[in-house]
Backbone as JSON Lines, residues from 0, in Angstrom:
{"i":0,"aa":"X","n":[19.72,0.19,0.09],"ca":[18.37,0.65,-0.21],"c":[17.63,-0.33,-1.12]}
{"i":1,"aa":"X","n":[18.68,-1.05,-2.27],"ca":[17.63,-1.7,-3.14],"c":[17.29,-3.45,-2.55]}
{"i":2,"aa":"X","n":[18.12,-3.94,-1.22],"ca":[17.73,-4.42,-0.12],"c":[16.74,-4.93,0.37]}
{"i":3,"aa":"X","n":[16.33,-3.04,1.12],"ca":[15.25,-2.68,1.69],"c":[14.08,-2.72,0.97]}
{"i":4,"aa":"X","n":[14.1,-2.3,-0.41],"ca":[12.92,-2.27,-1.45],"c":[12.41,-4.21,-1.33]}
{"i":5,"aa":"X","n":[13.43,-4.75,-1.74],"ca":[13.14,-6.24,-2.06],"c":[12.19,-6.87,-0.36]}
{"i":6,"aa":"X","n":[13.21,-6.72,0.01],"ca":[12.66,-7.26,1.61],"c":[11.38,-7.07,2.46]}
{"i":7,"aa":"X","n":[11.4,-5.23,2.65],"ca":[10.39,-5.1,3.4],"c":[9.05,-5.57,3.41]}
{"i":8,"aa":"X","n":[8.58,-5.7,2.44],"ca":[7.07,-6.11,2.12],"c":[7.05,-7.76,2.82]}
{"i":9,"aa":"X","n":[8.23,-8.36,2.14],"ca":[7.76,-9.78,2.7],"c":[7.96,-9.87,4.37]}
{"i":10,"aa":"X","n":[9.04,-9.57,4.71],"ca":[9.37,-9.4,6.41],"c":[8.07,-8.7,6.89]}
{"i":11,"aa":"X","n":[7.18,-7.18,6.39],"ca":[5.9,-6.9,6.99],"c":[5.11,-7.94,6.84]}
{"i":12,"aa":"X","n":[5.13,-8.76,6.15],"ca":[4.02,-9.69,5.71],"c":[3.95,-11.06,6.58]}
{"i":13,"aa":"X","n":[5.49,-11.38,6.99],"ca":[5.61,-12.63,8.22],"c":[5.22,-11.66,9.73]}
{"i":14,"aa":"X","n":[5.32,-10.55,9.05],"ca":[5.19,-9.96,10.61],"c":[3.61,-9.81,10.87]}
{"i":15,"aa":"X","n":[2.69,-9.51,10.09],"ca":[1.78,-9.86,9.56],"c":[0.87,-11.38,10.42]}
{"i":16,"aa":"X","n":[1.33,-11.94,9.34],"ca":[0.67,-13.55,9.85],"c":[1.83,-14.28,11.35]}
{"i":17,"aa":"X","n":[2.15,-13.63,12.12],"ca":[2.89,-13.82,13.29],"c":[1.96,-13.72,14.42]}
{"i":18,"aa":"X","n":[1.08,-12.17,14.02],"ca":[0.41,-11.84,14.76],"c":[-1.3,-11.76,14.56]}
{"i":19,"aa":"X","n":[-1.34,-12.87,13.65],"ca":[-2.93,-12.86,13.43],"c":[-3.63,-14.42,13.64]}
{"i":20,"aa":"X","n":[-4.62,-14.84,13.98],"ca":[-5.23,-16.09,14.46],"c":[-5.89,-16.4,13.03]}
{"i":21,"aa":"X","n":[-6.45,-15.97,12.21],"ca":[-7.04,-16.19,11.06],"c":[-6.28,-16.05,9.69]}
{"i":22,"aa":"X","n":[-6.7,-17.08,8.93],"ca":[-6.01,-17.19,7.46],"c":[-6.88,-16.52,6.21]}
{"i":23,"aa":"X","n":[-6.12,-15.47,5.78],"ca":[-6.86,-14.66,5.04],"c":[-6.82,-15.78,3.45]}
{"i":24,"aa":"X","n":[-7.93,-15.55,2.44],"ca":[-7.49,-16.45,1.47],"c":[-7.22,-15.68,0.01]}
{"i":25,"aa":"X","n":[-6.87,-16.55,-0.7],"ca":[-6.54,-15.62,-2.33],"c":[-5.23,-15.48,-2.5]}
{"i":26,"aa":"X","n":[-4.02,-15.92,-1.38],"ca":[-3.03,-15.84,-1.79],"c":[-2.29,-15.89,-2.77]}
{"i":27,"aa":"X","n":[-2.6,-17.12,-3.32],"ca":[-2.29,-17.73,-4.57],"c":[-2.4,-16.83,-5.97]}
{"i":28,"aa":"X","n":[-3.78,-16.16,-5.77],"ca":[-4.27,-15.23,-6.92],"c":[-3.57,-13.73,-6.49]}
{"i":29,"aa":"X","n":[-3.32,-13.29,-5.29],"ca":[-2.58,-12.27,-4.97],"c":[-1.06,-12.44,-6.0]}
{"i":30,"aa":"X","n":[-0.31,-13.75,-5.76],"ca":[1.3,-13.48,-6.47],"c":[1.13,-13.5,-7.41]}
{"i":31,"aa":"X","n":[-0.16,-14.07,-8.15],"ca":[-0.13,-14.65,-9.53],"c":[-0.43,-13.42,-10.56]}
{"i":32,"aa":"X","n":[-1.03,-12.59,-9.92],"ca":[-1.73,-11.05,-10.47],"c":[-0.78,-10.45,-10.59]}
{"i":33,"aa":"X","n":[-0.24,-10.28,-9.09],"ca":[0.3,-9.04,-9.03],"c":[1.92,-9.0,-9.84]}
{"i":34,"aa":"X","n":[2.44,-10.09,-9.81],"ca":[3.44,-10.78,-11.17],"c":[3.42,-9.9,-12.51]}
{"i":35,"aa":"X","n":[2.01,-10.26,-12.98],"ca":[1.47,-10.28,-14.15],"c":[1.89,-8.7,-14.0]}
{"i":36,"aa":"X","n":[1.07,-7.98,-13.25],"ca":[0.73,-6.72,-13.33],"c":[1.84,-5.93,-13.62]}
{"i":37,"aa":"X","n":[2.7,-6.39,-12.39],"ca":[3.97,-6.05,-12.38],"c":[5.27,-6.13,-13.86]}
{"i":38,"aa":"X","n":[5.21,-6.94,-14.35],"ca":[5.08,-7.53,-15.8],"c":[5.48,-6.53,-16.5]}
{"i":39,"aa":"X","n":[3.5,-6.55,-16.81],"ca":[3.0,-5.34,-17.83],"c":[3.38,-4.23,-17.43]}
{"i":40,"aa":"X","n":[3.18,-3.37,-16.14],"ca":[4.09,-2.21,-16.16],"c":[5.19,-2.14,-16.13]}
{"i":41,"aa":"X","n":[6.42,-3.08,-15.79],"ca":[7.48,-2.99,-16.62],"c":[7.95,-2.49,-17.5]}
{"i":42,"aa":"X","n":[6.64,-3.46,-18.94],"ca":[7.19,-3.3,-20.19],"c":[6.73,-1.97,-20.85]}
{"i":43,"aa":"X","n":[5.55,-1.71,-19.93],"ca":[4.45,-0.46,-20.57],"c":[5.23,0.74,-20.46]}
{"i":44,"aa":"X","n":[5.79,0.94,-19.01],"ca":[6.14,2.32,-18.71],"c":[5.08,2.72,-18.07]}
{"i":45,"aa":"X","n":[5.52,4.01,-17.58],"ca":[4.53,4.57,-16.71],"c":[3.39,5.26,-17.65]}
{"i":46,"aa":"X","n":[1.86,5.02,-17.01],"ca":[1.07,5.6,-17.73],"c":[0.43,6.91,-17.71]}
{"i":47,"aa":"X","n":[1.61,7.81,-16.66],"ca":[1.22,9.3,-16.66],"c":[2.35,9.89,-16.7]}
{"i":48,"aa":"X","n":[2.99,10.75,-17.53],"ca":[4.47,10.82,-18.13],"c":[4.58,11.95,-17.35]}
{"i":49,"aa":"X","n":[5.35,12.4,-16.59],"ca":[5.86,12.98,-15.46],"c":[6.92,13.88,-16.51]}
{"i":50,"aa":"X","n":[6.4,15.42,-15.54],"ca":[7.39,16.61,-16.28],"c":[8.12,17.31,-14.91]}
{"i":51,"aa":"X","n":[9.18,17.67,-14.84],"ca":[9.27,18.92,-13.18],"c":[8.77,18.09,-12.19]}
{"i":52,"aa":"X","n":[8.14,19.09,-11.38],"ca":[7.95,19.02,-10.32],"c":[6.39,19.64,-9.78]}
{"i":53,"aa":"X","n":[5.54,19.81,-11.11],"ca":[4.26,20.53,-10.95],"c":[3.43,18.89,-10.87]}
{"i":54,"aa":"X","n":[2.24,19.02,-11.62],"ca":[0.92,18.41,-11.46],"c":[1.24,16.85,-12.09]}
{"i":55,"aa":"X","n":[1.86,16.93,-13.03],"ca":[2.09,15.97,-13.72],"c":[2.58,14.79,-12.77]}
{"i":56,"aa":"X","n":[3.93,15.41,-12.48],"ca":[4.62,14.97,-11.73],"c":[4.03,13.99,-10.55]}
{"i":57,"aa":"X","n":[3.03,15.04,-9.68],"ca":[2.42,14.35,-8.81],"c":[1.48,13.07,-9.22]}
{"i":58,"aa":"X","n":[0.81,13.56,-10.35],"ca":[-0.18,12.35,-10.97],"c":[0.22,11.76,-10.95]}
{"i":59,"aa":"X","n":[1.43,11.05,-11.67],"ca":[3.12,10.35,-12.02],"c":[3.15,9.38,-10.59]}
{"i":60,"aa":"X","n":[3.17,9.9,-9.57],"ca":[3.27,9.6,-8.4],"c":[2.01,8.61,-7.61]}
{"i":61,"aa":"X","n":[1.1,9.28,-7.92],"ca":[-0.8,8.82,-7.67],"c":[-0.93,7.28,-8.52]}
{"i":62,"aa":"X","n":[-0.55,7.38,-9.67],"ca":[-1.04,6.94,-11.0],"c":[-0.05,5.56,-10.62]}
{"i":63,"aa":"X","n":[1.35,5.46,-11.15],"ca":[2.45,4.98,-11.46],"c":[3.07,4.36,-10.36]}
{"i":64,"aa":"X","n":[3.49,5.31,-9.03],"ca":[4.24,4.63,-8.2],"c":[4.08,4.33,-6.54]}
{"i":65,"aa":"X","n":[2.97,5.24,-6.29],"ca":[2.21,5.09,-4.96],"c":[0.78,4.71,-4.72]}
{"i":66,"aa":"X","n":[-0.32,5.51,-5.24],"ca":[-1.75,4.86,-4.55],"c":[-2.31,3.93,-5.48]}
{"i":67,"aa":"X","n":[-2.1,4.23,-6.51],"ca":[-2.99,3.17,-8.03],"c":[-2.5,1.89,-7.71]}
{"i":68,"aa":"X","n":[-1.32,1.38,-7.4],"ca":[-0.49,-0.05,-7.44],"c":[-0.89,-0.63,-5.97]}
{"i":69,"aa":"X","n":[-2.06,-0.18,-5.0],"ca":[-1.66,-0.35,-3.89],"c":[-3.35,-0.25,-3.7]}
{"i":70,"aa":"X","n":[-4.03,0.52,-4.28],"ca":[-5.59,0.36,-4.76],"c":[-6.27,-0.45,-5.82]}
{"i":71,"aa":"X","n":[-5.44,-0.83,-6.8],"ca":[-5.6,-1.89,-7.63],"c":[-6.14,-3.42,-7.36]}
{"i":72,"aa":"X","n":[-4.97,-3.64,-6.09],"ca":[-5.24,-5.35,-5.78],"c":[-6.67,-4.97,-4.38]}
{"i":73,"aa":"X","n":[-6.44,-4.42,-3.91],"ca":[-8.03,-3.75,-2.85],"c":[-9.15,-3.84,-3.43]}
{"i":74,"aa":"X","n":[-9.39,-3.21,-5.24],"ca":[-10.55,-3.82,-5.39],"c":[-10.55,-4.8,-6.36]}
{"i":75,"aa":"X","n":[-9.38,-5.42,-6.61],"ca":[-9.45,-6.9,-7.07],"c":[-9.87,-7.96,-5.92]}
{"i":76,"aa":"X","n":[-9.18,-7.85,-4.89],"ca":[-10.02,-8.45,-3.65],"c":[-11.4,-8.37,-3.53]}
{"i":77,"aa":"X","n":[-11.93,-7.05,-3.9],"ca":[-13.36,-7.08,-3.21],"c":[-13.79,-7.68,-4.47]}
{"i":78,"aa":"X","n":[-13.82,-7.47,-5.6],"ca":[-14.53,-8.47,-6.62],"c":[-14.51,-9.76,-6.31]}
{"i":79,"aa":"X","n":[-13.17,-10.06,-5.69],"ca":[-13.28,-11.61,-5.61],"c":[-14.67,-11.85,-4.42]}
{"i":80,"aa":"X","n":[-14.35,-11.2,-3.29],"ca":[-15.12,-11.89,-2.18],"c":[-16.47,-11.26,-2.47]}
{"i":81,"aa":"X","n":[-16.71,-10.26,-2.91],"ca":[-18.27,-10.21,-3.5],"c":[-18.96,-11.09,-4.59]}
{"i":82,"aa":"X","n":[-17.98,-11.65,-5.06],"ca":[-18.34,-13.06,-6.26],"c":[-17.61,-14.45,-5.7]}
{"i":83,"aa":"X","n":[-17.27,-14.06,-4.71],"ca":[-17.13,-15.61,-3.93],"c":[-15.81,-16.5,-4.88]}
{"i":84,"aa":"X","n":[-15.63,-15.92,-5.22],"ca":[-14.07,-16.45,-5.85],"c":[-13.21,-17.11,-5.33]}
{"i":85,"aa":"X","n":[-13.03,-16.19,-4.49],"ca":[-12.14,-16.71,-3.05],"c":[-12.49,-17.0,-1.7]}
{"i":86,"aa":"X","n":[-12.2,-17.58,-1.24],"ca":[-13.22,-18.36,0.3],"c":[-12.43,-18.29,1.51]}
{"i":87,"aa":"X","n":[-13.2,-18.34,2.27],"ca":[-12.33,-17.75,4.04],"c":[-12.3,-16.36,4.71]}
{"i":88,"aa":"X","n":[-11.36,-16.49,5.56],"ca":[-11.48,-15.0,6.4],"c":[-10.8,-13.95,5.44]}
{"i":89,"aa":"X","n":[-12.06,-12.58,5.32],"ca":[-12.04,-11.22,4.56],"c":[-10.56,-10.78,5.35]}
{"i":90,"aa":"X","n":[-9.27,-10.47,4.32],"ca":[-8.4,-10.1,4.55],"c":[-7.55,-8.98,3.54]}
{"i":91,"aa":"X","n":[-8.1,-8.22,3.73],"ca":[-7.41,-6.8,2.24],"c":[-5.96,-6.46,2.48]}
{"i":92,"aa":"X","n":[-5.69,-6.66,3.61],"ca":[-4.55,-6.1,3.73],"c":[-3.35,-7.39,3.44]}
{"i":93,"aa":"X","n":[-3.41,-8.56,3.82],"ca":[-2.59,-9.75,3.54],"c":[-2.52,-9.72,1.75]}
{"i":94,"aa":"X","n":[-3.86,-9.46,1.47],"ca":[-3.76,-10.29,-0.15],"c":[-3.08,-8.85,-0.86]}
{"i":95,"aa":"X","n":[-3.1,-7.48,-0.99],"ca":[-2.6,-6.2,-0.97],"c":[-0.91,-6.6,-1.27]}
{"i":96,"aa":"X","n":[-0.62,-6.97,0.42],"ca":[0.83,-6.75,0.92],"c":[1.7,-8.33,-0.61]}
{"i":97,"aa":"X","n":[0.92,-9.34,-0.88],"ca":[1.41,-10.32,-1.22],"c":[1.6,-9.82,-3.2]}
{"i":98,"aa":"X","n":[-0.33,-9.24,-3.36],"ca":[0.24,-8.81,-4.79],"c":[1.2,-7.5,-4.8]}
{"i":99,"aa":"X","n":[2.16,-6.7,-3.94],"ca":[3.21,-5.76,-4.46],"c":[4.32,-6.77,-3.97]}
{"i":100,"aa":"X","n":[4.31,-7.62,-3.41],"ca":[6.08,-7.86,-3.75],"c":[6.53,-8.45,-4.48]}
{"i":101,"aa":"X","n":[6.09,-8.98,-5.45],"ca":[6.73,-9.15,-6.59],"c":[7.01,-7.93,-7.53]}
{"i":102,"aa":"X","n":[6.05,-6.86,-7.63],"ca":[6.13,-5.36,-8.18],"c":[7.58,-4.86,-7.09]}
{"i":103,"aa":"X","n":[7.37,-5.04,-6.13],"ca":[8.61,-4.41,-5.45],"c":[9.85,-5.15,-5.73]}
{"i":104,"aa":"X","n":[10.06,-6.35,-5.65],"ca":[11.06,-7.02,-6.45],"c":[11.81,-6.3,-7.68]}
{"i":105,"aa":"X","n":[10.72,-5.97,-8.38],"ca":[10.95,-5.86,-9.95],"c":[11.24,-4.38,-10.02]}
{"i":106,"aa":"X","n":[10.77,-3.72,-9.6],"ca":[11.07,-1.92,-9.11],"c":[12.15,-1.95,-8.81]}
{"i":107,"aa":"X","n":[12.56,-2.58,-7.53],"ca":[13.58,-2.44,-6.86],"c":[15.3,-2.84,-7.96]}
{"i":108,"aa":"X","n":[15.12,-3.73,-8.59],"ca":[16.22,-3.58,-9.64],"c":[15.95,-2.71,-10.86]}
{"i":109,"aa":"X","n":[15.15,-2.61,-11.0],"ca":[14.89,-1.05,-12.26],"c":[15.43,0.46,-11.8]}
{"i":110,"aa":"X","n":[14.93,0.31,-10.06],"ca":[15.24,1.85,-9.42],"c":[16.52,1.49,-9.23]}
{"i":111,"aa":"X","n":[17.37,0.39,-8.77],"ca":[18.44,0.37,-8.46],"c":[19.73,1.23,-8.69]}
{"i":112,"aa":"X","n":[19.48,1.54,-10.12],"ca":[20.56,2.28,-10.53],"c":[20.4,3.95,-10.03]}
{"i":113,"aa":"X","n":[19.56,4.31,-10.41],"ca":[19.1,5.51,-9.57],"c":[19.41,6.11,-8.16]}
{"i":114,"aa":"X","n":[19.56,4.88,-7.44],"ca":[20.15,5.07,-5.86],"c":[19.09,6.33,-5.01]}
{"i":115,"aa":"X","n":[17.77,6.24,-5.25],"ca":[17.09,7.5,-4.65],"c":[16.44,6.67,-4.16]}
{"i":116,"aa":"X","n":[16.49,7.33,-2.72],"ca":[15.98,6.78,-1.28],"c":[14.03,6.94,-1.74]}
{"i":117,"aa":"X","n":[13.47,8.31,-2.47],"ca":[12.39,8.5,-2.24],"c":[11.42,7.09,-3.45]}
{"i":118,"aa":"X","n":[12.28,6.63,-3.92],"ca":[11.53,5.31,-4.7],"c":[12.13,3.63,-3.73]}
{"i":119,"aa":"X","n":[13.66,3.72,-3.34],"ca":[13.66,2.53,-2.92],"c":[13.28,2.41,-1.18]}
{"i":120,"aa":"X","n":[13.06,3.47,-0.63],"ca":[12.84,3.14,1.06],"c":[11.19,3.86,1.11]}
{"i":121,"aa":"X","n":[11.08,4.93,0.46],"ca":[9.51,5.87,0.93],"c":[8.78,4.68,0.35]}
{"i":122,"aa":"X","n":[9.04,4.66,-1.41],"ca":[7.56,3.78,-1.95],"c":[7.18,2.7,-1.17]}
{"i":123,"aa":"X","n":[8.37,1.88,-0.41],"ca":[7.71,0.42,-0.17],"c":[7.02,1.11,1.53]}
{"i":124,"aa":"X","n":[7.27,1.66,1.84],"ca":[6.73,2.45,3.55],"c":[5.13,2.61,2.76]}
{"i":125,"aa":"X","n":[5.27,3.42,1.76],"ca":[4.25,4.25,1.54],"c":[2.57,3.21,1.2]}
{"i":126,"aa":"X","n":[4.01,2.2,0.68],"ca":[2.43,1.09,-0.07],"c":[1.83,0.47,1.45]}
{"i":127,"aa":"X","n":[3.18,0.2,2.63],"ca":[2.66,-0.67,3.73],"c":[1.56,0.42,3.79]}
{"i":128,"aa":"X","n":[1.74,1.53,3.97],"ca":[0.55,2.39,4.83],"c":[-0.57,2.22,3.89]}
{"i":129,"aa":"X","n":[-0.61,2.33,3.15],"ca":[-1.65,2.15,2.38],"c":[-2.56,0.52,2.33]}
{"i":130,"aa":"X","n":[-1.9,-0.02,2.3],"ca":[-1.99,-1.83,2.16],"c":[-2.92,-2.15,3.64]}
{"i":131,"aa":"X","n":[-2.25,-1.28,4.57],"ca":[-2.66,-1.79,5.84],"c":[-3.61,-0.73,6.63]}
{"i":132,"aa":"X","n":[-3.48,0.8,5.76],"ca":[-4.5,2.15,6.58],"c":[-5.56,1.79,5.64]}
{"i":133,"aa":"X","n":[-5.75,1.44,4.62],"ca":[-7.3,1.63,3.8],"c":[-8.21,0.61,4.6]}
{"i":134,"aa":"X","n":[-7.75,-1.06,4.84],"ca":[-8.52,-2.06,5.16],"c":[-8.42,-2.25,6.73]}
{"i":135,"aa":"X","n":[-8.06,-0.7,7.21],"ca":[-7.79,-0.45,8.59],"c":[-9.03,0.6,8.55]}
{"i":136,"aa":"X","n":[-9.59,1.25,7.54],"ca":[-10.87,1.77,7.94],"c":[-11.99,0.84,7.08]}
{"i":137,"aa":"X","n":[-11.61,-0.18,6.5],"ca":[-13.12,-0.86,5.62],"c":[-13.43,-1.91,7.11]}
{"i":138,"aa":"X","n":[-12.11,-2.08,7.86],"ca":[-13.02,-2.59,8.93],"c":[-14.2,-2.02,10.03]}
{"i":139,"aa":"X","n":[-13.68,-0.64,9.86],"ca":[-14.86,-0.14,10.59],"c":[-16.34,-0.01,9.79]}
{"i":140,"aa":"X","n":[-16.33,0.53,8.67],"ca":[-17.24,0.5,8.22],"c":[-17.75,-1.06,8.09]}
{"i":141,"aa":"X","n":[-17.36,-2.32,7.93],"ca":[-17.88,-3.47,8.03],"c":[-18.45,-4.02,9.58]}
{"i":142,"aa":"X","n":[-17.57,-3.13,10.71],"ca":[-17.95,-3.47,12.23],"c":[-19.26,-2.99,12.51]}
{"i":143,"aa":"X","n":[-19.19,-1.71,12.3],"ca":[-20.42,-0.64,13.19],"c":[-21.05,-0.31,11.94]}
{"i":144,"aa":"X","n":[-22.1,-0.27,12.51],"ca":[-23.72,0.23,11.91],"c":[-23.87,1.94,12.51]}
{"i":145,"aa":"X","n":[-22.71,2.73,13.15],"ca":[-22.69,3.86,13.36],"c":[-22.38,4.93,12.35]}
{"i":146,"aa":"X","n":[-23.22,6.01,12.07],"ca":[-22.78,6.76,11.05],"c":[-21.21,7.72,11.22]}
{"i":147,"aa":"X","n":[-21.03,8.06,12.59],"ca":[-19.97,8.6,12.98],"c":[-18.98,8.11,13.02]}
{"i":148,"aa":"X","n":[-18.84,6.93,12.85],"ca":[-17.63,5.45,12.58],"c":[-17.82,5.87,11.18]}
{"i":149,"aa":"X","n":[-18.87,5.5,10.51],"ca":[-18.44,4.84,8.94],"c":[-18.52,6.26,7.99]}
{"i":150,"aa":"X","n":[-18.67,7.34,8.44],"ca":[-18.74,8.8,7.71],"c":[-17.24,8.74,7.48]}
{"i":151,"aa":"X","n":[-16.57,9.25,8.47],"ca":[-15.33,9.34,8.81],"c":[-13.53,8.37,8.55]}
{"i":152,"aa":"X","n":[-14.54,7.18,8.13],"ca":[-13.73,6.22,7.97],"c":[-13.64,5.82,6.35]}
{"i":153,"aa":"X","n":[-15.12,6.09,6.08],"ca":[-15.21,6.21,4.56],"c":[-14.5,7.26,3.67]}
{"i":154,"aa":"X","n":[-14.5,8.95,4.83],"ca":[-13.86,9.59,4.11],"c":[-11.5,9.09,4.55]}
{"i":155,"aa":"X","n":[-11.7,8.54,5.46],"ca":[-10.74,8.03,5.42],"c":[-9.69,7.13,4.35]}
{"i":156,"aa":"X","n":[-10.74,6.42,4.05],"ca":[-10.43,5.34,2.45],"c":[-10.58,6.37,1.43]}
{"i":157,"aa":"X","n":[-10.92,7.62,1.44],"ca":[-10.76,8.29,0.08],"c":[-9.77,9.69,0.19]}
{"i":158,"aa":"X","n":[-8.96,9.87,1.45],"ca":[-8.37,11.01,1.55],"c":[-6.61,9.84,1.43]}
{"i":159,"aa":"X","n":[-6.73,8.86,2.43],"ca":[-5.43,8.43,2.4],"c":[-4.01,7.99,1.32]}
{"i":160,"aa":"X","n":[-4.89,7.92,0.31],"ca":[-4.07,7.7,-1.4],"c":[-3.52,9.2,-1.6]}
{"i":161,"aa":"X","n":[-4.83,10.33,-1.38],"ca":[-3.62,11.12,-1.89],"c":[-2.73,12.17,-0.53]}
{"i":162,"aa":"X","n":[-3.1,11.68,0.63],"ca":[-2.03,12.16,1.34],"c":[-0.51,11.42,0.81]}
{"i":163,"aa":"X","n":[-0.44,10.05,1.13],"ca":[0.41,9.22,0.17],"c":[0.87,9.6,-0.75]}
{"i":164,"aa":"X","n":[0.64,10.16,-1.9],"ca":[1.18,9.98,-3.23],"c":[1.54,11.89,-2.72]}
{"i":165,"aa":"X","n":[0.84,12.69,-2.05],"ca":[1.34,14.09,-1.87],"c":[2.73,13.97,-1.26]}
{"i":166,"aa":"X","n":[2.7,12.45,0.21],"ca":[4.16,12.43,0.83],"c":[5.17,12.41,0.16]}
{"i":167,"aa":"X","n":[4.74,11.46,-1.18],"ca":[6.32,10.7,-2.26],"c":[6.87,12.53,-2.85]}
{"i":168,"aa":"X","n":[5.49,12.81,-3.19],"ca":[5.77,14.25,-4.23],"c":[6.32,15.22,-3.48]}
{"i":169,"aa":"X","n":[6.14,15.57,-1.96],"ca":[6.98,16.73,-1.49],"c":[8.23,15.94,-1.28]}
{"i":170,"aa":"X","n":[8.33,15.29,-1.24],"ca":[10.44,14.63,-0.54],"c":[10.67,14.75,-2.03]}
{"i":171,"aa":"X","n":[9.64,14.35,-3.02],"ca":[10.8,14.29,-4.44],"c":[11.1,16.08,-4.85]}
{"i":172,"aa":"X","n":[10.21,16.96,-4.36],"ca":[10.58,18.57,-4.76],"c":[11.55,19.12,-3.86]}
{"i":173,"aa":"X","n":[11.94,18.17,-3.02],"ca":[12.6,18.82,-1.49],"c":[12.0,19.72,-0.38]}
{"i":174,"aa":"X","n":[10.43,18.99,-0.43],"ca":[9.71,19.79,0.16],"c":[9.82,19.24,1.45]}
{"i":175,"aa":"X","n":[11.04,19.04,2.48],"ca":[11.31,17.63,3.34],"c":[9.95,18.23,4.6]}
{"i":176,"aa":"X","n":[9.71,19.46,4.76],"ca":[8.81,19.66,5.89],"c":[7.24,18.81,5.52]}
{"i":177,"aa":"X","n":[7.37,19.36,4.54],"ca":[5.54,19.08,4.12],"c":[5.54,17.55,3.7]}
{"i":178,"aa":"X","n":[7.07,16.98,3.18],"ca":[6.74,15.56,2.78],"c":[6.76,14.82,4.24]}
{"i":179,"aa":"X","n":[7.31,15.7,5.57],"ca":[7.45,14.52,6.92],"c":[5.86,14.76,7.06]}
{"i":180,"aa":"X","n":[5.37,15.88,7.0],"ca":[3.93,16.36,7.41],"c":[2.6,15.51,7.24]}
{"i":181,"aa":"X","n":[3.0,15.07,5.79],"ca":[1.83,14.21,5.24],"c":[2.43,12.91,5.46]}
{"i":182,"aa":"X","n":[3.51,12.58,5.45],"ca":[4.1,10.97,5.65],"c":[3.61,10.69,7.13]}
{"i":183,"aa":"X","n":[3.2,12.0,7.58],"ca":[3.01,11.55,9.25],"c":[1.68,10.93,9.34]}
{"i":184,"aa":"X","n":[0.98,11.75,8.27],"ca":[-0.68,11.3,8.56],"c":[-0.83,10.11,7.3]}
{"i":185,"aa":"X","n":[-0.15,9.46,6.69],"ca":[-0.27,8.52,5.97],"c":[-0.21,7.53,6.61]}
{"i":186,"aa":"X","n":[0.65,7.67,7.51],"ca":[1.12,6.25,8.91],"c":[0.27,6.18,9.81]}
{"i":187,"aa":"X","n":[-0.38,7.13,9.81],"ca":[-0.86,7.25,11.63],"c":[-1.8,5.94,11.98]}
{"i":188,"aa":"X","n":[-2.57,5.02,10.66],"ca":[-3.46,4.05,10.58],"c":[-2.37,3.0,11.05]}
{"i":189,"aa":"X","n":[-1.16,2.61,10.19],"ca":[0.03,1.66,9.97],"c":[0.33,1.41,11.53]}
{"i":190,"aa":"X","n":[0.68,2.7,12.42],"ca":[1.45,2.84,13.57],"c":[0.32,2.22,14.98]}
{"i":191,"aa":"X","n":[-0.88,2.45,14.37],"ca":[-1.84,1.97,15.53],"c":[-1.81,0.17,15.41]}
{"i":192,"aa":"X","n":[-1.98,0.22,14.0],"ca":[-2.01,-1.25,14.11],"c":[-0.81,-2.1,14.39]}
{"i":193,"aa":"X","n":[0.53,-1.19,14.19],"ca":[1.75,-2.22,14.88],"c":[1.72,-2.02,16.01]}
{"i":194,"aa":"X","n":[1.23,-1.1,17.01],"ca":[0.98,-1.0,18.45],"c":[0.35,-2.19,18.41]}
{"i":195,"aa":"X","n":[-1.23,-2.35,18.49],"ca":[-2.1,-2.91,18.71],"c":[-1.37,-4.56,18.26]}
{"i":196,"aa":"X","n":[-0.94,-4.47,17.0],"ca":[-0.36,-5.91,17.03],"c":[1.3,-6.46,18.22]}
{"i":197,"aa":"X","n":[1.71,-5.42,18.53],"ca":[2.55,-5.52,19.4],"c":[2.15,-6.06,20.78]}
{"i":198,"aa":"X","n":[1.05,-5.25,21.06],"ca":[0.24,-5.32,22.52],"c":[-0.03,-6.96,22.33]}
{"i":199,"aa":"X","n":[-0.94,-7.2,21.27],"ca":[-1.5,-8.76,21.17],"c":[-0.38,-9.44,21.15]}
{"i":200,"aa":"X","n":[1.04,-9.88,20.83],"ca":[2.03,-10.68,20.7],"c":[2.64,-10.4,22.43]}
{"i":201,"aa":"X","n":[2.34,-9.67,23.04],"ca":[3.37,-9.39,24.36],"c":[2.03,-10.37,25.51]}
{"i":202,"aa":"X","n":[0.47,-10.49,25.38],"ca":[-0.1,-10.68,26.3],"c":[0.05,-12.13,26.45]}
């Protein structure tokens, strides 16, 4: 499991640029951040102190180990490319996937000892979906000038963090129905686009 934590992000990430024609940019500032970041929460601790299995808990989850770490570098990206910082093809999901693996690195031997599947195999699933479902609807709203596209897609980018951080919180109460329930609709963005990138690598 603590493996899987280290690995997955970078293996999604060659899998990633395998199947894409354009070079997203900011890389560089993606490892260099997300290092840092990774770092400081290290040393900080978590900044919403988790009690049980009630509210806290979940915040704990939102805040600390699923949507905040995974929404963080999303709008560090957009600052950059709205201030021109960084130059080339608009890519949220590459620069995302590059600032958590070093955080996943560093997790992954902290959780190690712990041996719980719902921090070393869900979190790193949970961030792909996130990394790759949010800038899986900012493309629509950047494509179409349709309100029925960008209503829907907008409320998309603001429901998907906390289906996410609800998935981590029911598997951690043993809520295994309701955590497959919402893990289902956390993916459902993730699963189109490995189709769709599948389809493009087979033609």
């Amino acid at each position: 499991m603590t493996i899987f934590c280290m690995l997955w992000l970078p293996l999604f990430y060659l899998f990633r640029r395998s199947t894409e024609t354009e070079t997203g940019s900011g890389s560089v500032w993606a490892l260099l951040l997300g290092s840092l970041v990774a770092l400081i929460q290290f040393f900080l601790g978590n900044l919403v102190n988790p009690g049980g299995f009630g509210l806290s808990r979940w915040l704990n989850a939102f805040v600390d180990i699923v949507s905040v770490p995974v929404i963080l570098p999303l709008l560090v990206y957009l600052f950059f490319t709205i201030n021109k910082i960084s130059s080339g093809a608009i890519n949220f999901a590459d620069f995302t996937i590059l600032w958590l693996i070093p955080g996943a690195g560093i997790r992954a031997v902290s959780w190690s000892s712990a041996s719980d599947p719902t921090l070393l195999i869900l979190v790193p699933l949970l961030w792909t979906a996130l990394a790759v479902g949010i800038p899986f609807f900012i493309d629509f709203i950047m494509t179409s000038v349709k309100w029925y596209v960008r209503v829907p897609s907008a409320l998309g980018i603001l429901v998907l963090p906390f289906l996410a951080a609800t998935a981590w919180w029911a598997f951690y109460s043993q809520m295994h129905s309701y955590g497959l329930l919402f893990l289902g609709l956390s993916v459902i963005p993730l699963v189109i686009f490995m189709v769709f990138s599948f389809l493009k690598t087979t033609e």
